[in-house]
mmCIF file of the N, C-alpha and C atoms, coordinates in Angstrom:
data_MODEL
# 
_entry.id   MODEL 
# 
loop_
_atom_site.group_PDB 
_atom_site.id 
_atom_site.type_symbol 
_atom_site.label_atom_id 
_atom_site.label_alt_id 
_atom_site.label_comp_id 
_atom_site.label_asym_id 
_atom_site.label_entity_id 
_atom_site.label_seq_id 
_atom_site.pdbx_PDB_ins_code 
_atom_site.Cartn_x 
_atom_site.Cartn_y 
_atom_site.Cartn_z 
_atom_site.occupancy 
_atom_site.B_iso_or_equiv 
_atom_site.pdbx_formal_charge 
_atom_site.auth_seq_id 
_atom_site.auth_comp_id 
_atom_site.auth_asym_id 
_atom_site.auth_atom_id 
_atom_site.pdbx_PDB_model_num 
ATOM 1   N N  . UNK A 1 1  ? 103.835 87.402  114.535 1.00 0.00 ? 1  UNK A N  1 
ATOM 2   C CA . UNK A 1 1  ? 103.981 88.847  114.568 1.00 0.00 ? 1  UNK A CA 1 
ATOM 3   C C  . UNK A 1 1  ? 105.155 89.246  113.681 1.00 0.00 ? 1  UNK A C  1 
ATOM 4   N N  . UNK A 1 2  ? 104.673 89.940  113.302 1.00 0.00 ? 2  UNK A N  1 
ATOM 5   C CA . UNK A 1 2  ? 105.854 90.477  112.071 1.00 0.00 ? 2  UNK A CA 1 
ATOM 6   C C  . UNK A 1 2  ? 107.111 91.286  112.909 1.00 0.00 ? 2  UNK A C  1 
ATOM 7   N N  . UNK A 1 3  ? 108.292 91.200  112.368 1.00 0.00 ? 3  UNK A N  1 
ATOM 8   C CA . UNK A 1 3  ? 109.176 91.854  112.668 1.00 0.00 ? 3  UNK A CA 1 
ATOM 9   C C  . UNK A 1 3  ? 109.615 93.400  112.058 1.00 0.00 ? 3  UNK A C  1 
ATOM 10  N N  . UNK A 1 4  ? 110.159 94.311  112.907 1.00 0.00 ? 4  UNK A N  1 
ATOM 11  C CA . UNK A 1 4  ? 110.221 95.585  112.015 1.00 0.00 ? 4  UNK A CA 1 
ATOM 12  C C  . UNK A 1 4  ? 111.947 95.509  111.988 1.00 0.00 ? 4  UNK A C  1 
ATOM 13  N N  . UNK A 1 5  ? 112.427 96.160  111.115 1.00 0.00 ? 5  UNK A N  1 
ATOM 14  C CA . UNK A 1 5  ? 113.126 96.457  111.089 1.00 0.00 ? 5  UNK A CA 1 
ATOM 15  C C  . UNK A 1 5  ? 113.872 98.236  110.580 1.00 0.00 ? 5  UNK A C  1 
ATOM 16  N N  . UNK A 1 6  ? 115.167 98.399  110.981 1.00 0.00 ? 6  UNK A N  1 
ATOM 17  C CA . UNK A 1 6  ? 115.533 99.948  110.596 1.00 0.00 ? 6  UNK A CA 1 
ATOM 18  C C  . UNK A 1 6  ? 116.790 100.138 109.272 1.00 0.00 ? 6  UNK A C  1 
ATOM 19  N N  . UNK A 1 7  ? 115.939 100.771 108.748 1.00 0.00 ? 7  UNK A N  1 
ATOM 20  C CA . UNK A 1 7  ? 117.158 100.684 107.303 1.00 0.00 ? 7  UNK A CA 1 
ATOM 21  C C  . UNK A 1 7  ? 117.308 102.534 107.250 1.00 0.00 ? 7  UNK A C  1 
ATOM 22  N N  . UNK A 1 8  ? 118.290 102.753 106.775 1.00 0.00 ? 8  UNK A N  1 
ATOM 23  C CA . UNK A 1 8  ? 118.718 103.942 106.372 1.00 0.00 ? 8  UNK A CA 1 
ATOM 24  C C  . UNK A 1 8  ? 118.451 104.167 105.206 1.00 0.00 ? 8  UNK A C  1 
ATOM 25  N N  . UNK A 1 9  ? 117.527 105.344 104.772 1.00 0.00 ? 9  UNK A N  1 
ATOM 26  C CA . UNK A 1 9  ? 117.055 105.873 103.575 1.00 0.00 ? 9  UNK A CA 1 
ATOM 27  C C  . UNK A 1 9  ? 118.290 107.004 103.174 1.00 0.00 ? 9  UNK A C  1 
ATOM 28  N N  . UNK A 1 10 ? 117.862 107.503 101.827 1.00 0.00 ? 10 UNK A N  1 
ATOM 29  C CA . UNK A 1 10 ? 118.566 108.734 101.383 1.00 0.00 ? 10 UNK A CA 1 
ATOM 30  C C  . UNK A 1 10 ? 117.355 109.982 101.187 1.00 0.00 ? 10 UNK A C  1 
ATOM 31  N N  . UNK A 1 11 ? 116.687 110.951 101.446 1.00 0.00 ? 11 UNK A N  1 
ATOM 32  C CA . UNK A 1 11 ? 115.598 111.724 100.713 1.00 0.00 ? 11 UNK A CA 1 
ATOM 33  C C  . UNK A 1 11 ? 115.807 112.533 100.594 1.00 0.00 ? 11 UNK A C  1 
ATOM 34  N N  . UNK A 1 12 ? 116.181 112.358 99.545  1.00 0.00 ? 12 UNK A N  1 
ATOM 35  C CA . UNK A 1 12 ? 116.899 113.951 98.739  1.00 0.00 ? 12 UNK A CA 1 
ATOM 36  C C  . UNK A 1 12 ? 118.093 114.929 99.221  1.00 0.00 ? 12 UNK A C  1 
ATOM 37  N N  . UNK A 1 13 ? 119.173 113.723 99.605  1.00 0.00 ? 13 UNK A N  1 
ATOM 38  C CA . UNK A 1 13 ? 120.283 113.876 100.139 1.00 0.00 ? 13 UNK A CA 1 
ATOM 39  C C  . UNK A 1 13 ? 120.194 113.981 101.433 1.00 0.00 ? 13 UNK A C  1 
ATOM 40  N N  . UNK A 1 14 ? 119.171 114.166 102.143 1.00 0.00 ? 14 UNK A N  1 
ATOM 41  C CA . UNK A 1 14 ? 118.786 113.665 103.722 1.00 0.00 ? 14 UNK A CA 1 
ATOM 42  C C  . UNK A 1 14 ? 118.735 112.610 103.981 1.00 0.00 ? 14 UNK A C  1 
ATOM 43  N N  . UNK A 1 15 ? 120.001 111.719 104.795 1.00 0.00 ? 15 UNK A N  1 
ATOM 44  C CA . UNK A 1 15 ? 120.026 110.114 105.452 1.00 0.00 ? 15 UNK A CA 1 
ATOM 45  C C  . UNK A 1 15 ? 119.129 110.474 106.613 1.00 0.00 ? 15 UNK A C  1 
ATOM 46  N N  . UNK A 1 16 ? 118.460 109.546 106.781 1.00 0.00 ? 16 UNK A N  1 
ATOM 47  C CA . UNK A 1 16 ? 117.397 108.933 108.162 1.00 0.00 ? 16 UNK A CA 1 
ATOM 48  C C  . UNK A 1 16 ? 117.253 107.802 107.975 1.00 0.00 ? 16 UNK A C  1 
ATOM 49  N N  . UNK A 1 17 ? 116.895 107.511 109.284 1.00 0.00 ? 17 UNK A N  1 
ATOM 50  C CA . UNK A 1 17 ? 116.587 105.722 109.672 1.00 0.00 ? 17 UNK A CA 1 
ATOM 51  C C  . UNK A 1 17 ? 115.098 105.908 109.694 1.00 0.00 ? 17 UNK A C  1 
ATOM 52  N N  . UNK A 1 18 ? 114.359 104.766 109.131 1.00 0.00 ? 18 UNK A N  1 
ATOM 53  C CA . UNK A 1 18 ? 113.051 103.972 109.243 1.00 0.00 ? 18 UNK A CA 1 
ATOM 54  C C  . UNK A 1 18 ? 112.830 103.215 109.571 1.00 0.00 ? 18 UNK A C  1 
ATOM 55  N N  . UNK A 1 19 ? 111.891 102.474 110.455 1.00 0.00 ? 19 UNK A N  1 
ATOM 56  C CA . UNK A 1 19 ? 111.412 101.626 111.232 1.00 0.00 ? 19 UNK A CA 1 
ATOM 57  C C  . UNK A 1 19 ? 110.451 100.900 110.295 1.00 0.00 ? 19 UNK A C  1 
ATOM 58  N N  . UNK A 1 20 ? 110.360 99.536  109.342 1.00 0.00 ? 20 UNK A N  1 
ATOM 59  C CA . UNK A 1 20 ? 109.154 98.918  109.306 1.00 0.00 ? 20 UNK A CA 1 
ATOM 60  C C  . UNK A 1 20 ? 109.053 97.509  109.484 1.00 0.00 ? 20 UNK A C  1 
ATOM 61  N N  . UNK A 1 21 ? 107.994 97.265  109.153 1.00 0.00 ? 21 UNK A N  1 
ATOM 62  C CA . UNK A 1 21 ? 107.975 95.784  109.470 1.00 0.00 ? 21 UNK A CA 1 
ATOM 63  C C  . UNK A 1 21 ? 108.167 95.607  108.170 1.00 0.00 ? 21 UNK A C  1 
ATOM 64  N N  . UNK A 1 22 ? 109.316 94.023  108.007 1.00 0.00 ? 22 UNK A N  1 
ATOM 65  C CA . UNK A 1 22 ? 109.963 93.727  106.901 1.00 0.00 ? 22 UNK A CA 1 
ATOM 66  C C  . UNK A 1 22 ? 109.030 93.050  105.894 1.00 0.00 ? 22 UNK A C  1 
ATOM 67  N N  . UNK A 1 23 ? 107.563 93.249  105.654 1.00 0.00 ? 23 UNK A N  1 
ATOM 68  C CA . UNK A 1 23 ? 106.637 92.655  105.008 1.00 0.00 ? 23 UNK A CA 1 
ATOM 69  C C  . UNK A 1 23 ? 106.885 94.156  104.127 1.00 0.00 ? 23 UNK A C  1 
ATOM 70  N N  . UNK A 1 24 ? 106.663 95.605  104.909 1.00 0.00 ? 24 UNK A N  1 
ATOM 71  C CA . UNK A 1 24 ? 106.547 96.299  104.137 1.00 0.00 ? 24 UNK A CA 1 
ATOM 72  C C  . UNK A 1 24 ? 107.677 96.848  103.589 1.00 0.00 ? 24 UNK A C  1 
ATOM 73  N N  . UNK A 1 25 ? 108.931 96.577  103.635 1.00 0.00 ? 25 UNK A N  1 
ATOM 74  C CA . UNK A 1 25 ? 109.986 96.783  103.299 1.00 0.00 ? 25 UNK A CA 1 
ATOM 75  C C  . UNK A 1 25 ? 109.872 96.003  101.996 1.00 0.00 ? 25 UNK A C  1 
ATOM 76  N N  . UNK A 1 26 ? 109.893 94.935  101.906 1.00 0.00 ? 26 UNK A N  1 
ATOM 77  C CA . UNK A 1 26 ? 109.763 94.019  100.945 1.00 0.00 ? 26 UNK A CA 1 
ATOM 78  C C  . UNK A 1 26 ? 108.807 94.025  99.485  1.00 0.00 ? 26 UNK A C  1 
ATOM 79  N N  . UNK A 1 27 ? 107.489 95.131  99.955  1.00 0.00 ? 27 UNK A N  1 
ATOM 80  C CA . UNK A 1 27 ? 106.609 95.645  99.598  1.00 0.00 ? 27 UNK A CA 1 
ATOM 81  C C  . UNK A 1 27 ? 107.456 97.248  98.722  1.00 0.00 ? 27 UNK A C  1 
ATOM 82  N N  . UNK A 1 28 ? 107.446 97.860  99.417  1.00 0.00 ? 28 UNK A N  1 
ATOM 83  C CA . UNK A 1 28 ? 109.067 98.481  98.945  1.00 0.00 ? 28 UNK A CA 1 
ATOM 84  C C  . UNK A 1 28 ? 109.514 98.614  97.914  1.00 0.00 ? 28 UNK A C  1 
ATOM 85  N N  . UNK A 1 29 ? 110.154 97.414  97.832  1.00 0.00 ? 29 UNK A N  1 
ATOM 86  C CA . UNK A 1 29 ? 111.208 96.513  96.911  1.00 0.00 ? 29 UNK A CA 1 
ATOM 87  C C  . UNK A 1 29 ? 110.603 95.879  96.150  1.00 0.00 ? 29 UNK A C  1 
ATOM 88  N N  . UNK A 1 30 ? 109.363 95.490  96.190  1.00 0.00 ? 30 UNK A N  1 
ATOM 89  C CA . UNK A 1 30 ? 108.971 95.502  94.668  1.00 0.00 ? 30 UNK A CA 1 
ATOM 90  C C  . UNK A 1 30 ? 108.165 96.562  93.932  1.00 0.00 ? 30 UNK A C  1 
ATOM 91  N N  . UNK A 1 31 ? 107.731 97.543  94.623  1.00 0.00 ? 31 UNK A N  1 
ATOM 92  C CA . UNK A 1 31 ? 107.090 98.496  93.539  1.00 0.00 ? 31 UNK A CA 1 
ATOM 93  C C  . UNK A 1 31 ? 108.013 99.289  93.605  1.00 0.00 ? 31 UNK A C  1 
ATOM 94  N N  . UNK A 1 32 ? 109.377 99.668  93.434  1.00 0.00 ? 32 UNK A N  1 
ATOM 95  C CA . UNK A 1 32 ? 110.486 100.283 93.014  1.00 0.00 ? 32 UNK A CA 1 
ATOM 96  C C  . UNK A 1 32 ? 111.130 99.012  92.195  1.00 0.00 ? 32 UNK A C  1 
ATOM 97  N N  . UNK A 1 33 ? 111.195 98.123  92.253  1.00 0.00 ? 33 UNK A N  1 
ATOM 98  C CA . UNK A 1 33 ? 110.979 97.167  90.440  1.00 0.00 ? 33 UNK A CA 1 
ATOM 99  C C  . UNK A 1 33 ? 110.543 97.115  89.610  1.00 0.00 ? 33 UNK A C  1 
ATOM 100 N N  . UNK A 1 34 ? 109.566 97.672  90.311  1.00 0.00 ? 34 UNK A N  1 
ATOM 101 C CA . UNK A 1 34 ? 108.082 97.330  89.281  1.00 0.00 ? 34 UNK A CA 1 
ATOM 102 C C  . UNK A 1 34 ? 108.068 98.948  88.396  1.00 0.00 ? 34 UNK A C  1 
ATOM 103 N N  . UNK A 1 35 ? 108.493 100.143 89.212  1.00 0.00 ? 35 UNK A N  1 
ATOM 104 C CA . UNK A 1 35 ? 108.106 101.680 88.886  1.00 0.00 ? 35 UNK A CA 1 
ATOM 105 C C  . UNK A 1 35 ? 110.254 101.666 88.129  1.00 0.00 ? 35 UNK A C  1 
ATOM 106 N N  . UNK A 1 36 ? 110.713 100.605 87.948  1.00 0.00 ? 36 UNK A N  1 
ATOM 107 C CA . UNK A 1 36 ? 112.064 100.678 87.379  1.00 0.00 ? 36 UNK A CA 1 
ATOM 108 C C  . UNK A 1 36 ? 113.207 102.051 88.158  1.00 0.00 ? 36 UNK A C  1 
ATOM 109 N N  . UNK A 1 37 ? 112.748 102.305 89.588  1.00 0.00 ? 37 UNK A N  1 
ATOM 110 C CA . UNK A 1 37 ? 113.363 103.204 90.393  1.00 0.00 ? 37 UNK A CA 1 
ATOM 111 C C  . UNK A 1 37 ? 113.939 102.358 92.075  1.00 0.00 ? 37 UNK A C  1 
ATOM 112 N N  . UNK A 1 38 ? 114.779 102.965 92.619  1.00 0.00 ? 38 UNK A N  1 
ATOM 113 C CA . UNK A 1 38 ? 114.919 103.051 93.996  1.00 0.00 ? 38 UNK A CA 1 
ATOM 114 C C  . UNK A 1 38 ? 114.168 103.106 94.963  1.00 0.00 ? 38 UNK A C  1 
ATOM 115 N N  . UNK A 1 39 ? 114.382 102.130 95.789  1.00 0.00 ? 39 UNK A N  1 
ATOM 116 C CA . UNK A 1 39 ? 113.268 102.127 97.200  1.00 0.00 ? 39 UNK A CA 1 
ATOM 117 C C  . UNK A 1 39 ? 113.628 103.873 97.918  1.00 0.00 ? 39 UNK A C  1 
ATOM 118 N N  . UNK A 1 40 ? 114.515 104.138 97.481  1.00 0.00 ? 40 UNK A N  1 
ATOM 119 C CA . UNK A 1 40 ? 115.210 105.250 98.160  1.00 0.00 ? 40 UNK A CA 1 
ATOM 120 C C  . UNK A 1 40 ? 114.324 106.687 97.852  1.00 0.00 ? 40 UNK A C  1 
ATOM 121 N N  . UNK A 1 41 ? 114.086 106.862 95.999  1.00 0.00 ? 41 UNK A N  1 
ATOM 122 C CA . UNK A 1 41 ? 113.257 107.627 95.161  1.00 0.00 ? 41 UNK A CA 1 
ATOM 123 C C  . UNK A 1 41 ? 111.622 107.279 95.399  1.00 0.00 ? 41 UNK A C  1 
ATOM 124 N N  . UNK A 1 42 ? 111.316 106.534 95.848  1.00 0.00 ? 42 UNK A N  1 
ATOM 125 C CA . UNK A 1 42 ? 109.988 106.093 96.156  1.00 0.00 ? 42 UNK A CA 1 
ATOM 126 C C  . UNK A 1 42 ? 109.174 107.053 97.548  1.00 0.00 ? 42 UNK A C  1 
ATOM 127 N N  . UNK A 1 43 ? 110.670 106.557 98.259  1.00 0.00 ? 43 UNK A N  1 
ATOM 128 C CA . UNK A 1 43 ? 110.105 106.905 99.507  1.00 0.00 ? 43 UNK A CA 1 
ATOM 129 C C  . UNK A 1 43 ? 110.325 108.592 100.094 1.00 0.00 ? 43 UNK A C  1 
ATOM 130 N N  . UNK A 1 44 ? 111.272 108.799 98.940  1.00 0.00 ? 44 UNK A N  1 
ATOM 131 C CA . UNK A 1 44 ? 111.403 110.679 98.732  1.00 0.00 ? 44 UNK A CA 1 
ATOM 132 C C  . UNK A 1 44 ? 109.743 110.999 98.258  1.00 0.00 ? 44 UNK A C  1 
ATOM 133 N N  . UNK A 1 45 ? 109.789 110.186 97.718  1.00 0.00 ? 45 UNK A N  1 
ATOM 134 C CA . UNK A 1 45 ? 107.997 110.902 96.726  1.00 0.00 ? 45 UNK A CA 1 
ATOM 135 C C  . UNK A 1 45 ? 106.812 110.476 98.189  1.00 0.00 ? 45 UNK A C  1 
ATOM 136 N N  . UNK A 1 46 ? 107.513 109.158 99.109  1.00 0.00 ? 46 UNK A N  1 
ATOM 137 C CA . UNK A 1 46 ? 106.012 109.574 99.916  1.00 0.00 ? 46 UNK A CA 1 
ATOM 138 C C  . UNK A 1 46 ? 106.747 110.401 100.934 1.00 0.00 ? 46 UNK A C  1 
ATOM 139 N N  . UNK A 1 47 ? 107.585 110.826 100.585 1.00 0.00 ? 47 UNK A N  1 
ATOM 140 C CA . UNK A 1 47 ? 107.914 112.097 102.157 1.00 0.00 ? 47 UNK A CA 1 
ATOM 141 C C  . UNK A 1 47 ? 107.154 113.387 101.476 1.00 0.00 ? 47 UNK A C  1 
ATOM 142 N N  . UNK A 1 48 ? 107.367 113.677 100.222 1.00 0.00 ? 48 UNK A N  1 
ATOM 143 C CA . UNK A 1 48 ? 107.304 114.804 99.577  1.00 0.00 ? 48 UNK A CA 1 
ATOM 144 C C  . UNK A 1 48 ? 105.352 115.259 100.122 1.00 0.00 ? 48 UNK A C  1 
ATOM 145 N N  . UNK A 1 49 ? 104.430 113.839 99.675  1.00 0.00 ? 49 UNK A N  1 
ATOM 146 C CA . UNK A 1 49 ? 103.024 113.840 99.615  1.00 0.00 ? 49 UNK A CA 1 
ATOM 147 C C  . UNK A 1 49 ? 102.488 113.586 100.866 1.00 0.00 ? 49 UNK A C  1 
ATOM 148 N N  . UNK A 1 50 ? 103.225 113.187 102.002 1.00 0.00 ? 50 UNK A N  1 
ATOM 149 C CA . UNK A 1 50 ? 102.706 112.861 103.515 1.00 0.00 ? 50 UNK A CA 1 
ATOM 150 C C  . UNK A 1 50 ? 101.415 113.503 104.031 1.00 0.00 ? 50 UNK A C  1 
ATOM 151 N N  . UNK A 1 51 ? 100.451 112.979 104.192 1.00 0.00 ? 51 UNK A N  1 
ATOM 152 C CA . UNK A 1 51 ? 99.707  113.505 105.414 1.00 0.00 ? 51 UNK A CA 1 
ATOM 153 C C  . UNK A 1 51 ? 99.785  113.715 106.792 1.00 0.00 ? 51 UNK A C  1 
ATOM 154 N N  . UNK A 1 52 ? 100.973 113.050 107.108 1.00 0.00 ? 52 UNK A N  1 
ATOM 155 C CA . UNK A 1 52 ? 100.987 113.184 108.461 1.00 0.00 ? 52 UNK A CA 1 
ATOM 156 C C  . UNK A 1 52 ? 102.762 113.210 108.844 1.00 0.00 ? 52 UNK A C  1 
ATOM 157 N N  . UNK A 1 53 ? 103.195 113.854 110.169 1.00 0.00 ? 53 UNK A N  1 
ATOM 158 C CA . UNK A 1 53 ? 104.928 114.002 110.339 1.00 0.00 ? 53 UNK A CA 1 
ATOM 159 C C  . UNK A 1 53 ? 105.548 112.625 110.170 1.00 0.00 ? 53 UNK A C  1 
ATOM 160 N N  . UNK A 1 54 ? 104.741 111.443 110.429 1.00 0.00 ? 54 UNK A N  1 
ATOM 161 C CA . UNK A 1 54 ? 105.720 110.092 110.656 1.00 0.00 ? 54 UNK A CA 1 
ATOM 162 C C  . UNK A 1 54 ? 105.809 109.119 109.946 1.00 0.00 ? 54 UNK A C  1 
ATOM 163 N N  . UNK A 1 55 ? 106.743 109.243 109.304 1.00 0.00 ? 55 UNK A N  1 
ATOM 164 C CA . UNK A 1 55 ? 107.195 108.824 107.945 1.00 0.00 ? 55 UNK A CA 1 
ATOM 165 C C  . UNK A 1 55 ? 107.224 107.377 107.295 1.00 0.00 ? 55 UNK A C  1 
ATOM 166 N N  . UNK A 1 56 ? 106.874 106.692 108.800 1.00 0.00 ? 56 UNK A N  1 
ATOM 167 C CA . UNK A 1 56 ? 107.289 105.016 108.445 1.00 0.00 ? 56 UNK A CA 1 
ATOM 168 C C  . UNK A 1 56 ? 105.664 104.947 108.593 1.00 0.00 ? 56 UNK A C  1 
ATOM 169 N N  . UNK A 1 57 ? 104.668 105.631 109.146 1.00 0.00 ? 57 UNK A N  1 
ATOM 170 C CA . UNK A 1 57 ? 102.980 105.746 108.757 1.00 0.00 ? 57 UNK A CA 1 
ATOM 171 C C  . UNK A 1 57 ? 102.506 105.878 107.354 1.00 0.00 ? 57 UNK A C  1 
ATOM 172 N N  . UNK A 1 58 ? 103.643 107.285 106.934 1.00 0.00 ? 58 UNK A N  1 
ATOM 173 C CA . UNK A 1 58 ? 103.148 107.252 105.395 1.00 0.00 ? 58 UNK A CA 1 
ATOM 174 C C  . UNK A 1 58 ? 103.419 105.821 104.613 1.00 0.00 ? 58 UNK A C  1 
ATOM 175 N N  . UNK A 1 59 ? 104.730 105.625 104.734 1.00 0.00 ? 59 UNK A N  1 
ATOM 176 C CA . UNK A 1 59 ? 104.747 104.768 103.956 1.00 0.00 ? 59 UNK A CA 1 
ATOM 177 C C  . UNK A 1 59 ? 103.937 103.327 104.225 1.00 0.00 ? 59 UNK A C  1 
ATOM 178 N N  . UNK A 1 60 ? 103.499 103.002 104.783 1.00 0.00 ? 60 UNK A N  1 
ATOM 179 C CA . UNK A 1 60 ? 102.810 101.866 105.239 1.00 0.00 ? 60 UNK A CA 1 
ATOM 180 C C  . UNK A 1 60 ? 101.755 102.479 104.470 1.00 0.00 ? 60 UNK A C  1 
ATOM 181 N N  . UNK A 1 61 ? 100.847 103.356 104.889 1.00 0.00 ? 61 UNK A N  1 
ATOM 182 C CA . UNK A 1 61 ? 99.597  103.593 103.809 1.00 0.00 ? 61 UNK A CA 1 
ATOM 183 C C  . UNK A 1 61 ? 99.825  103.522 102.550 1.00 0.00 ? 61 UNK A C  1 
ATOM 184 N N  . UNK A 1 62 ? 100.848 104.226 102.161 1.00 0.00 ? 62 UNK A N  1 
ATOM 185 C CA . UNK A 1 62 ? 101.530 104.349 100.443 1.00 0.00 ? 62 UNK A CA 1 
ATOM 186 C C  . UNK A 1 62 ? 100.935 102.587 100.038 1.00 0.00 ? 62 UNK A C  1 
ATOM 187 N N  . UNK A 1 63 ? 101.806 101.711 101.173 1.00 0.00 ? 63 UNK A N  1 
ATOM 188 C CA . UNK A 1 63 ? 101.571 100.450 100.548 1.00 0.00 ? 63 UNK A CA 1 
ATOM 189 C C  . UNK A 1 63 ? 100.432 99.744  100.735 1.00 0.00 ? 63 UNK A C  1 
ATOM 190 N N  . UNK A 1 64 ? 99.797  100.151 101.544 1.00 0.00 ? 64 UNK A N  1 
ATOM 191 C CA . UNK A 1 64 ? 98.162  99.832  101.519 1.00 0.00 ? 64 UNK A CA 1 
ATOM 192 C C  . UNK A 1 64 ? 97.236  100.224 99.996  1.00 0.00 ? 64 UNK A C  1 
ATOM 193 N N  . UNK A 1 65 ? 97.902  101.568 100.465 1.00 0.00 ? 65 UNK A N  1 
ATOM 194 C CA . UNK A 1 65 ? 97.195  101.459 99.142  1.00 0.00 ? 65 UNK A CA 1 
ATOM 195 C C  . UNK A 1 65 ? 97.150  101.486 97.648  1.00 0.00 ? 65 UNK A C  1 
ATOM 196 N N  . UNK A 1 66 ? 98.195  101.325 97.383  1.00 0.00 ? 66 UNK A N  1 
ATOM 197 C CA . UNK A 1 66 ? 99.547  100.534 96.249  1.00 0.00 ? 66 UNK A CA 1 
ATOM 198 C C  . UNK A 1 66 ? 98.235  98.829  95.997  1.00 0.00 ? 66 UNK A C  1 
ATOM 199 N N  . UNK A 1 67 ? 98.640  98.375  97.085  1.00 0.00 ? 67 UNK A N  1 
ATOM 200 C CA . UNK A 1 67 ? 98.286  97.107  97.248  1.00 0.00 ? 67 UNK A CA 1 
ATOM 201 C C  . UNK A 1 67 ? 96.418  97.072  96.655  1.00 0.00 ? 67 UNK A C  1 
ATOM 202 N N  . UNK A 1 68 ? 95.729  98.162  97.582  1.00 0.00 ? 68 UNK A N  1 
ATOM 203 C CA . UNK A 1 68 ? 94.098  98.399  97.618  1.00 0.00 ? 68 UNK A CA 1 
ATOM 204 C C  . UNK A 1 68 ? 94.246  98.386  95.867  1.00 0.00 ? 68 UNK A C  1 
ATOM 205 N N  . UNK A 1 69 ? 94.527  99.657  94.963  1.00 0.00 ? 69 UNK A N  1 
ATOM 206 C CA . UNK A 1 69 ? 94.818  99.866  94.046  1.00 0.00 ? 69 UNK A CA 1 
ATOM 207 C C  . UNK A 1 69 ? 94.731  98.387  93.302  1.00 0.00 ? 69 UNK A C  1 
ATOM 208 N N  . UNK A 1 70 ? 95.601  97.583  93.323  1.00 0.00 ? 70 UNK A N  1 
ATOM 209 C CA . UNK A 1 70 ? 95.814  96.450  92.445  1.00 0.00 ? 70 UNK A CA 1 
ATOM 210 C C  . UNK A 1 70 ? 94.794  95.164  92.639  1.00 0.00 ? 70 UNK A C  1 
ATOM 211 N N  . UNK A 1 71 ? 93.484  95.803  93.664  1.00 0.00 ? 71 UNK A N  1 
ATOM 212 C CA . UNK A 1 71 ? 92.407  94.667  93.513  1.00 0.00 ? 71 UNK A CA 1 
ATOM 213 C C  . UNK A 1 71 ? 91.355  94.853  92.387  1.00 0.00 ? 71 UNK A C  1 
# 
């Protein structure tokens, strides 16, 4: 079982804590390598596009389908 963990974001000068499991954290951290930006700027852009209020949901889909995308 994967572990989650809580990291403190910045979004758009708003600090909050996020909850994920450190697979998708890691996930994260490389397509903000890969996009030559911040896990921080990434995750402003999936607050900005959310479908839904809970933020550590969006981003888990973001990386679903980041991931779906690259098959």
């Amino acid at each position: 079982m994967a572990n989650s963990n809580k990291r403190t974001v910045n979004i758009d000068g708003h600090i909050t804590s996020v909850f994920l499991e450190n697979e998708f954290w890691e996930e994260i951290i490389k397509i903000s390598k890969k996009e030559n930006t911040s896990p921080d700027r990434i995750i402003s852009k999936i607050d900005k596009n959310k479908n839904t209020s809970n933020l550590s949901s969006a981003i888990r889909l973001y990386v679903l389908n980041h991931l779906k995308d690259q098959l």
